[in-house]
N, C-alpha and C positions, 0 to 999 in steps of 0.2 A: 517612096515607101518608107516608112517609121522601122527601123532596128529595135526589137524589143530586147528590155533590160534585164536580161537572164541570167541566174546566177546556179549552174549546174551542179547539184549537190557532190558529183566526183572532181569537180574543184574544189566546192567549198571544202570538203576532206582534205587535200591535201594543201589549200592554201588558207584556210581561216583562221588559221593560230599567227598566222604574220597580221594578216589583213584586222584581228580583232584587237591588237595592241595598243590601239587609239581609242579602243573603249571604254568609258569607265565601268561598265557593267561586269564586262568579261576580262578583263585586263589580265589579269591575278592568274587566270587559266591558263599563261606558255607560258611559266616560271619552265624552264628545263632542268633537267638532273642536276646538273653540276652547276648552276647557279643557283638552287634553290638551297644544295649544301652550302654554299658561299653565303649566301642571306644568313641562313640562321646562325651563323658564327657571331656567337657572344664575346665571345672570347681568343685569345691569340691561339686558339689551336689550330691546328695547319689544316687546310683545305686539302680534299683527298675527294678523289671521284668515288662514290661513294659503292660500293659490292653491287654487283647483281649479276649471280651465279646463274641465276633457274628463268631467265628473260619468257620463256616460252613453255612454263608449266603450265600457268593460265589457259591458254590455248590449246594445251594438247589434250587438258583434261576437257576441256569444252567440247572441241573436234570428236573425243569421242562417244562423251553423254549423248549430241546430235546424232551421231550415225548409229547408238543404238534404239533413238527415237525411232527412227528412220526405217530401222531394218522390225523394228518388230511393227510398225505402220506396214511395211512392207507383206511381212505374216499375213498382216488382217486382210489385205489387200488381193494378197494371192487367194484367200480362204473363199474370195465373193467366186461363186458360181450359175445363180441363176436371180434372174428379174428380181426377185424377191428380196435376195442379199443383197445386191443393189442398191434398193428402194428402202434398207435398213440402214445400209451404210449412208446414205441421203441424208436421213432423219438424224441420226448420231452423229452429223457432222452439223449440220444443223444447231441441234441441240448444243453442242462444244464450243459453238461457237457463238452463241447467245453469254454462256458461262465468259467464257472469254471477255467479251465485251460490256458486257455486264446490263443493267436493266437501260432500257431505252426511256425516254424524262416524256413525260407526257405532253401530248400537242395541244401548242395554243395557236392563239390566232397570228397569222402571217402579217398583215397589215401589209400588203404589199402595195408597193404604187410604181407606176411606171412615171421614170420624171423625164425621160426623154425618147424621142423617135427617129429614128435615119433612116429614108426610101433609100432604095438603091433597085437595078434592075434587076428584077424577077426574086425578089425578095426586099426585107426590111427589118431594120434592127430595132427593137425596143430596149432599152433600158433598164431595169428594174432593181428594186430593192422592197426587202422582205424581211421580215425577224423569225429566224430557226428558234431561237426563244426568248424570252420577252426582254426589249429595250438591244437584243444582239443583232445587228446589223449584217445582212449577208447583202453583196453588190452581183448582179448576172447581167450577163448580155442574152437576150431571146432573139434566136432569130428564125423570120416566120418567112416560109414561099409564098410567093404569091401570083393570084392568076391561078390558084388551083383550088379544084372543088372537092365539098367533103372532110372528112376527117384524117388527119394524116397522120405517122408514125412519126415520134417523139420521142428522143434523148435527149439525156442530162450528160454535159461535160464537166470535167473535171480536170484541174491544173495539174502541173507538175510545178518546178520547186523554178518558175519564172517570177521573177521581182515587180513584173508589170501582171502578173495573174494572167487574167484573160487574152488579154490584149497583145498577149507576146505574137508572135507571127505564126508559129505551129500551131497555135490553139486558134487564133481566127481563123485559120487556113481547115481546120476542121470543122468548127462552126458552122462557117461559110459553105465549105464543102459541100455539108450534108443539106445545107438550104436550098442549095441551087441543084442538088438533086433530087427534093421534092423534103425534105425532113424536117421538123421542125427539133432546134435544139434551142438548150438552154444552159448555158455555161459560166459557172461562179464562180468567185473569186473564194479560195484557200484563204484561211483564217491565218495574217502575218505575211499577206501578198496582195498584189494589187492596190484596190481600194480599203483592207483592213490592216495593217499594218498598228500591231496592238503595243509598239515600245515607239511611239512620233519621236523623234529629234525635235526640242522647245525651240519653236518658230520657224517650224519648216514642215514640209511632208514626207522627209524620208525617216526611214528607221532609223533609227540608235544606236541599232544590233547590227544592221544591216539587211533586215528582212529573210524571207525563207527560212532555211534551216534554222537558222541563230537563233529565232522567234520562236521557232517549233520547240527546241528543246530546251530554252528558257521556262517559256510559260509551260511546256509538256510537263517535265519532270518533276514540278512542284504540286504538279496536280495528282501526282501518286501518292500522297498525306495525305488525300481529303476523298480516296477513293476511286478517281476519276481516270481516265485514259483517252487522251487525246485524238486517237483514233474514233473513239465512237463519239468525240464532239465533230470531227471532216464527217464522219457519216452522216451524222445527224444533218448538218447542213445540205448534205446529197441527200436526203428523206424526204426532206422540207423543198430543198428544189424540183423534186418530183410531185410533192402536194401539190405545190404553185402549177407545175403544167396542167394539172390532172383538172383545177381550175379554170383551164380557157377553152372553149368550146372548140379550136382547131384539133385540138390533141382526139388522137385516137387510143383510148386506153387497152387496146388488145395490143397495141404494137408500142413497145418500150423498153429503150436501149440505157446503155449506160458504158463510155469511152471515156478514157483519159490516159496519160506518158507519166511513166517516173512517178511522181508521188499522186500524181493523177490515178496510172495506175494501180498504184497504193489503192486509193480511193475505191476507183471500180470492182476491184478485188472482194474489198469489203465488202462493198454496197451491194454485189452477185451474193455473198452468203448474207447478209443483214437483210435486205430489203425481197420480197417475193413477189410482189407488182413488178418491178421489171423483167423482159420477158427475152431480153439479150443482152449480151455483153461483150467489150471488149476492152481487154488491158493490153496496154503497149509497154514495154521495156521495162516489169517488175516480175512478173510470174516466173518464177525459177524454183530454188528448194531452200530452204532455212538451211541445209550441209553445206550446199553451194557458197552460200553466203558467209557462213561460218570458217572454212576450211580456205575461201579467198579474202578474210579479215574485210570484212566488208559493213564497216559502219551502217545503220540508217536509222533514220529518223525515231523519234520518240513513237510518233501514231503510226511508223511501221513495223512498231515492235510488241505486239499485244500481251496482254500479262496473262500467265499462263498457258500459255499457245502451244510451246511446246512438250509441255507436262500432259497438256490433253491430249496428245499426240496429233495434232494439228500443223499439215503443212498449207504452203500456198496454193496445189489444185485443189485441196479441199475446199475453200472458200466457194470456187467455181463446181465445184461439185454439189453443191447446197442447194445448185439451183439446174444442176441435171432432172430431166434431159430435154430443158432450154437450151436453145440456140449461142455457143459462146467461139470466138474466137482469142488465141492466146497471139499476139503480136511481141517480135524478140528481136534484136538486131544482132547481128554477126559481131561484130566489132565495140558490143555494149561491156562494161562493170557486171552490170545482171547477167549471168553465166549462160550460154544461149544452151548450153548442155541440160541444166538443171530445167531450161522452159522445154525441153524435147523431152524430160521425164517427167514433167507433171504432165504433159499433152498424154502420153502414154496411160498414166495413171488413170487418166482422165475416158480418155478412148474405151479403154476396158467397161468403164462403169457405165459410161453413153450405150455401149454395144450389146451390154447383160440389158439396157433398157428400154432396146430397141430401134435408138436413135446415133446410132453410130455418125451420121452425115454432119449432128450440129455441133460436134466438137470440132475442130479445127487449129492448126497453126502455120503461122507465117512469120518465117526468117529474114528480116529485110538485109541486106547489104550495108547498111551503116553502121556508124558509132549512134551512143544513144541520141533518143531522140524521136518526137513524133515526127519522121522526116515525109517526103512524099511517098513512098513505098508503103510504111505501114498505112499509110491515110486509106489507099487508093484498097487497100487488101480489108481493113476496115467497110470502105464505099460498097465494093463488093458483095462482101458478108451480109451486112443489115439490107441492101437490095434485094438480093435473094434472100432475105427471111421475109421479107414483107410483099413479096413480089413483085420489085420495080424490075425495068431492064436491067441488066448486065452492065458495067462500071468499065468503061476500056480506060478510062485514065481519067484526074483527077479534073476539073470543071475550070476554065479560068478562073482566077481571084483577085480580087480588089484589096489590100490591105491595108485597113484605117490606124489613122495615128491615133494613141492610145487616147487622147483626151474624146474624140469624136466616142467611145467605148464606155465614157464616164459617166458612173451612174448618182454621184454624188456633185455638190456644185465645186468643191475644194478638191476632189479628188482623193478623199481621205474619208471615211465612215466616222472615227472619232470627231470629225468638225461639225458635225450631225447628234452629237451627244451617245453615239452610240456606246454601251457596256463593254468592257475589255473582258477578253478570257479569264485573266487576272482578279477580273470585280466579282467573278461570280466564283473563283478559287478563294478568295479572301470572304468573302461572305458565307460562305460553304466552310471556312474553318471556324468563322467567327461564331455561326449556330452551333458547331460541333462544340466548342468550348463552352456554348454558353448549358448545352444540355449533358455534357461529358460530366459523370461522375467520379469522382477520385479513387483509383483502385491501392489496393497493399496488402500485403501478404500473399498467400496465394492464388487467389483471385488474381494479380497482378501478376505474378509470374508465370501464371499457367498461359494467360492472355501474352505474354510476353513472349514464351516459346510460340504461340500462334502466330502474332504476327509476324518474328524474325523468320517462320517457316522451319525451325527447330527440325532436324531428325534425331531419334532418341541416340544418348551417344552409350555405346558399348560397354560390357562390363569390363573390360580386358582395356589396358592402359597402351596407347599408340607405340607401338617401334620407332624408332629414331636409327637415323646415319651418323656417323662422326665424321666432320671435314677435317682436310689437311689442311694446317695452316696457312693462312692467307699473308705471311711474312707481319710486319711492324703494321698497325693501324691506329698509335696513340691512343687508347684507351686509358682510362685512368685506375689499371691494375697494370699488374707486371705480365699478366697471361691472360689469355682466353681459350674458350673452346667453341666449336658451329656444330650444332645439333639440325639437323633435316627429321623433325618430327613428323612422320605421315599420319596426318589427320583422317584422309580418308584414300581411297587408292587412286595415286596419280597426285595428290595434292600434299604438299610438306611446310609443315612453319618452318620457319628457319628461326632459331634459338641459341642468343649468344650468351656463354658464361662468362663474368669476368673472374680472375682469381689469381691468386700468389703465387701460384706452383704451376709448372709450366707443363701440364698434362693434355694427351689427344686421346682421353678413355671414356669409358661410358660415365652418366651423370655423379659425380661425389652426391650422396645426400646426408652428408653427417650434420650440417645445420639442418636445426628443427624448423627454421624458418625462412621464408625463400622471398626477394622481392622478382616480379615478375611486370617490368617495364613493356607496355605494347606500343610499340613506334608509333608515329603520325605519317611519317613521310621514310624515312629509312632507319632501321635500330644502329647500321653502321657511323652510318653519319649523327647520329644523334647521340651516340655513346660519347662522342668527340666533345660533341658541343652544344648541349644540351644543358640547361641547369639545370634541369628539376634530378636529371640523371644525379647530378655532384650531389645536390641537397638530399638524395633517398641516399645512396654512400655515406655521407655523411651523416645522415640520421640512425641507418641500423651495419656499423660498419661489423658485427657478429652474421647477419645474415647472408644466405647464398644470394648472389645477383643474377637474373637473366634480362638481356631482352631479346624483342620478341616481334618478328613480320611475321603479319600475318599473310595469307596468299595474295597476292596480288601488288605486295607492298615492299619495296628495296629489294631486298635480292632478289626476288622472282617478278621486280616490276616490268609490264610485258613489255618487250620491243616490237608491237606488232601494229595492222593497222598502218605502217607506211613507218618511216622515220622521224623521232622523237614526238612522238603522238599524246605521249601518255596523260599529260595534263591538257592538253587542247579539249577545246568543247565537244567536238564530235572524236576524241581518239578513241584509245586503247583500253582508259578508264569507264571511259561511257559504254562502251561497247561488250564489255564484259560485263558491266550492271544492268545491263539492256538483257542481255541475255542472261544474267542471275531471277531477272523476276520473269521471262517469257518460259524457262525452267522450273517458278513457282520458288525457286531459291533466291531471295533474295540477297546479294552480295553482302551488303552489313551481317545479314544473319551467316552465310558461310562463313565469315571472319570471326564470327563471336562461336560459330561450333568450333573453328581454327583453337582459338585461346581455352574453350574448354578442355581441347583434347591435351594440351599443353600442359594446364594446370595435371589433368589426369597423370602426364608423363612427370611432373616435378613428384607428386606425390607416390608414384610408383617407385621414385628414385629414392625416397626417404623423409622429403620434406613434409611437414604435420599443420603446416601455417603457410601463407599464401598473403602475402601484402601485395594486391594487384593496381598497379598505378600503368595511366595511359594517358598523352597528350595529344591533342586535334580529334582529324580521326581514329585515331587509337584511343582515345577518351571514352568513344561509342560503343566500341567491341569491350573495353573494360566496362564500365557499366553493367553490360547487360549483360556480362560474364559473371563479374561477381552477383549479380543479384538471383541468379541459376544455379549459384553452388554453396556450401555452406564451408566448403576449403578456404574461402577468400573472408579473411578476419578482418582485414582494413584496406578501404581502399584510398587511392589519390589521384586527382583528376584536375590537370590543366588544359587549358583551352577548349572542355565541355561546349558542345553545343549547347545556347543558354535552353532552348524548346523547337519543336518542330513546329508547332504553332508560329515560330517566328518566321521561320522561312516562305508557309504557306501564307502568310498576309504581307511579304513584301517582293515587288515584285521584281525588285533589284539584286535579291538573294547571290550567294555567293559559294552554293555548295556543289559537291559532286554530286550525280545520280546516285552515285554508291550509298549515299547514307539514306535515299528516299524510300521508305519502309512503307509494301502499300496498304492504305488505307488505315496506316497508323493514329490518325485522330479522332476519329469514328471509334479508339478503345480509351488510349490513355495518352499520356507525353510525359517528357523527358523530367518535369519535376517532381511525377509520382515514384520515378525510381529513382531519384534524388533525395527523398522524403525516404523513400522505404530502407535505403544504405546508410542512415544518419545514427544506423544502433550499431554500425559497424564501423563508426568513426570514418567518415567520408570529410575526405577536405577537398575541396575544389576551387580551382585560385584562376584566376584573368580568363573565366570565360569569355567562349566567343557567340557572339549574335551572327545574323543573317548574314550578313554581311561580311564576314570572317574568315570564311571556311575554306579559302582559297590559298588562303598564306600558308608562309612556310613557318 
């Protein structure tokens, strides 16, 4: 029996920031706190763990935007009372969740061939490989009963986050399952698993990244510059594996299912609200609640994070609800990450809207007794379910099983779909910004700015200048004045910049504004530690030593950097950084953009304070929140900007990139990029020194 090569996304959470250090892709991503202060030391200033007062502002405010998603869902939820409401609330989820996912790419032809065949008793496996869209290679195993007459019920499987796809043991074991109980299924390989593995290692078959996750949110997150969402490219492949059945004369198109675990899950979830030909379903080990998931810091994947999801008030039984009042079962395990609490509240949600529709029986859920996992419990409560929807016998237990070694499953001759010449996700993200650029008109003035509040997701900011706290001294911190002050600016409610003054006079009062001129530094990585040891910090001193100094985190950054997510998360590829920009743009807020409203309300508070001038300088990612700060307000007279991203253009054509999700603004090149407000800052004396490219953005 073959061991499949599975790599469980609640490992890779708490183990891939060790395991990626031998990468050269990701490497740059587990810098930690206190080495990353130690890195940027130019100079003999002393090394100091750098402040972080507010670890868990990030979170609380998040915790509670969700739970008031949640409860006014809940409103609408309680208001359904008859068939009718029901069958609106259907359509309006429906409808959200189109918006969500955005336009579907139109179907071409599959080209599909079967390159290979394996009998086996009372079934047979074919092969296959198809193109979801042209020159993109999708690899499936079909497996067909056989010895049985007529036309038979047909599902599409779908992976969880196994590095062998298909071929792991759970997923054959399902397969298989459903074959030898008379089904016919057809089960594909996840794009960045199995046979598609879109980052090769030069001269071999495995990843680079190390496949699954690492893949997912590589190539995921850069395809939010060109529009795109990861998510509806797994669906589309589950679209397209369902044309291919709908293809072979065995299939019976009234009966059609759609299973899968974990990111499989994921998948089915989707493919219940996206897809309407399928006529049942069943998710194992994802269906819970965005609050669940939230409130237990629970990373996941780029395609499980849909943009705008939860701005349209959109949770995960809605999905399953799109396609009430079909036949669905919610599979959960006791002892899973996915909150088995949160899957007993959507089943509830769900029950309600089945029962206003008549169909109270085809909702369903089952709690297995395990840790995650399509283990045998969910399979067999799965077997069950689609039996009785299609009218086989009764399911007393799972069928014997034969488990083939993953090559016998291969549907490519290498074992690889790139050895086949097949398109990376990558070619069609990089080609996709390269039209964009080439048909992108150059915007400035307001034209640009107006567009520029759109895409960062802008809410209009108040006419009333933000309240701020004054902290108690944090004792010596080598700064290069004799004093400072910490301002706790509240931006919005629940969220605070933290704002440091430096100055001669050793005061804890509200802001001095007697200079008419204020520089206004927006940190990269922490304003404490970079007050230290930073140059550019010494060069704006040294350039306007008349003006007031602050600098400036914004939320999410040094003193409020989160601790959450597990420990020391914040720079790994799946932490605490990702996870709050996952959830900035599934809010319709994207994180860059609440950083750059952060600096506005800022500027607001220097100039409520007395200040009339505003020189706003910012390095790394604080280069991006300045930027699009100053080009928003007419207060910022000059600005200064080290380590700019050179364009987002660059990021989306390589596919080696090196930035946070945080700066990925969606569908930012489809308006404009980073040198049109580069161009547009040049009347207000913009100097910008050792930009960084693609590749960059990871440093300290």
């Amino acid at each position: 029996m073959s061991q499949p090569s599975t790599s469980p996304r609640r490992e890779f959470l708490q183990t891939t920031g060790l395991s990626l250090l031998s990468l050269p892709v990701l490497s740059q991503w587990s810098v930690g706190t206190a080495q990353a202060a130690d890195a940027v030391a130019h100079t003999a200033a002393p090394v100091m763990e750098p402040l972080n007062r507010f670890p868990r502002m990030l979170q609380d405010w998040l915790v509670d935007e969700v739970r008031e998603i949640e409860a006014r869902g809940d409103v609408r939820r309680d208001g359904l009372k008859t068939k009718a409401d029901a069958e609106a609330y259907v359509k309006s989820v429906q409808d959200r969740i189109r918006q969500a996912f955005g336009p579907l790419p139109e179907k071409t032809p599959l080209n599909a061939r079967v390159t290979g065949t394996v009998e086996r008793d009372g079934y047979r496996i074919e092969n296959v490989l198809f193109e979801s869209r042209p020159g993109y290679l999708v690899t499936g195993n079909l497996y067909l009963p056989t010895g049985r007459q007529g036309k038979l019920p047909a599902t599409v499987g779908v992976c969880g986050h196994s590095l062998n796809g298909k071929a792991a043991e759970a997923y054959q074991s399902f397969a298989q399952g459903l074959a030898r109980l008379g089904h016919i299924c057809f089960i594909i390989d996840p794009v960045g698993q199995g046979e598609r593995f879109q980052y090769l290692k030069e001269g071999s078959l495995k990843s680079r990244l190390g496949g699954g996750v690492s893949e997912h949110i590589q190539m995921g997150n850069a395809q939010t510059l060109v529009g795109e969402f990861l998510g509806t490219w797994f669906a589309w492949d589950g679209i397209r594996a369902l044309d291919y059945l709908l293809t072979r004369d065995e299939v019976d198109p009234a009966h059609l299912g759609v299973t899968g675990n974990s990111g499989g899950g994921t998948q089915t979830t989707w493919l219940c609200g996206l897809e309407p030909r399928f006529t049942m379903g069943a998710p194992s080990c994802f269906v819970t609640t965005f609050r669940r998931n939230v409130e237990n810091e629970l990373p996941a994947d780029t395609e499980q994070c849909p943009p705008q999801v939860l701005a349209l008030g959109l949770d995960h039984a809605d999905f399953l609800a799109a396609m009430a009042p079909k036949p669905v079962i919610i599979m959960a395990q006791e002892k899973d990450f996915f909150d088995a609490r949160g899957s007993a509240e959507a089943y509830e949600r769900l029950r309600k809207i089945y029962t206003l529709l008549g169909k109270p029986e085809n909702i369903q859920l089952h709690v297995g007794p395990d840790p995650h996992g399509y283990s045998q419990s969910n399979r067999e409560a799965m077997y069950r379910f689609f039996n009785a929807v299609v009218g086989y016998p009764t399911v007393e237990a799972e069928p014997t099983l034969v488990i083939e070694k993953d090559e016998v499953l291969q549907c490519t001759p290498e074992g690889q779909v790139e050895k086949l010449g097949s398109r990376t996700l990558m070619d069609f993200t990089r080609a996709k910004a390269e039209a964009l650029a080439t048909k992108r008109q150059p915007l400035s003035g307001d034209a640009l700015k107006q567009s520029v509040r759109e895409v960062l997701r802008l809410p209009s900011l108040p006419d009333a200048a933000p309240d701020y706290g004054i902290l108690r001294s944090a004792g010596s911190r080598k700064y290069p004045a004799k004093a400072y002050c910490v301002y706790t600016v509240e931006t919005e409610p629940g969220i605070h910049a933290l704002v440091t003054r430096l100055q001669e006079e050793s005061l804890t009062s509200r802001m001095p504004g007697a200079a008419k001129r204020a520089v206004l530094y927006v940190s990269h990585y922490s304003a404490d530690a970079e007050l230290r040891q930073e140059p550019l910090v010494q060069e704006l001193l040294q350039q306007e030593p008349d003006s007031a100094f602050y600098a400036c985190d914004v939320r999410g950054i040094g003193e409020s950097q989160p601790n959450t997510c597990g420990t020391d998360q914040f720079l790994k590829p799946y932490g605490s950084h990702y996870f709050y920009a996952a959830h900035g743009l599934m809010l319709n807020r994207p994180l860059l953009g609440q950083r750059v409203y952060d600096v506005l309300r800022v500027i607001q508070a220097l100039r409520a304070a007395g200040h009339q001038e505003i020189h706003l300088a910012g390095r790394g990612w604080g280069a991006l929140a300045a930027v699009f700060a100053a080009l928003l307000t007419e207060d910022v007279k000059q600005v200064t900007l080290k380590n700019a991203l050179s364009s987002f253009h660059d990021i989306a054509v390589d596919s080696e990139y090196q930035w946070p999700y945080a700066v990925m603004l969606p569908g930012v090149l489809q308006h404009w990029d980073l040198p049109d407000c580069y161009r547009e800052l040049q009347a207000r004396g913009l100097v910008s020194s050792e930009p960084w490219k693609a590749q960059d953005g990871m440093k300290s």
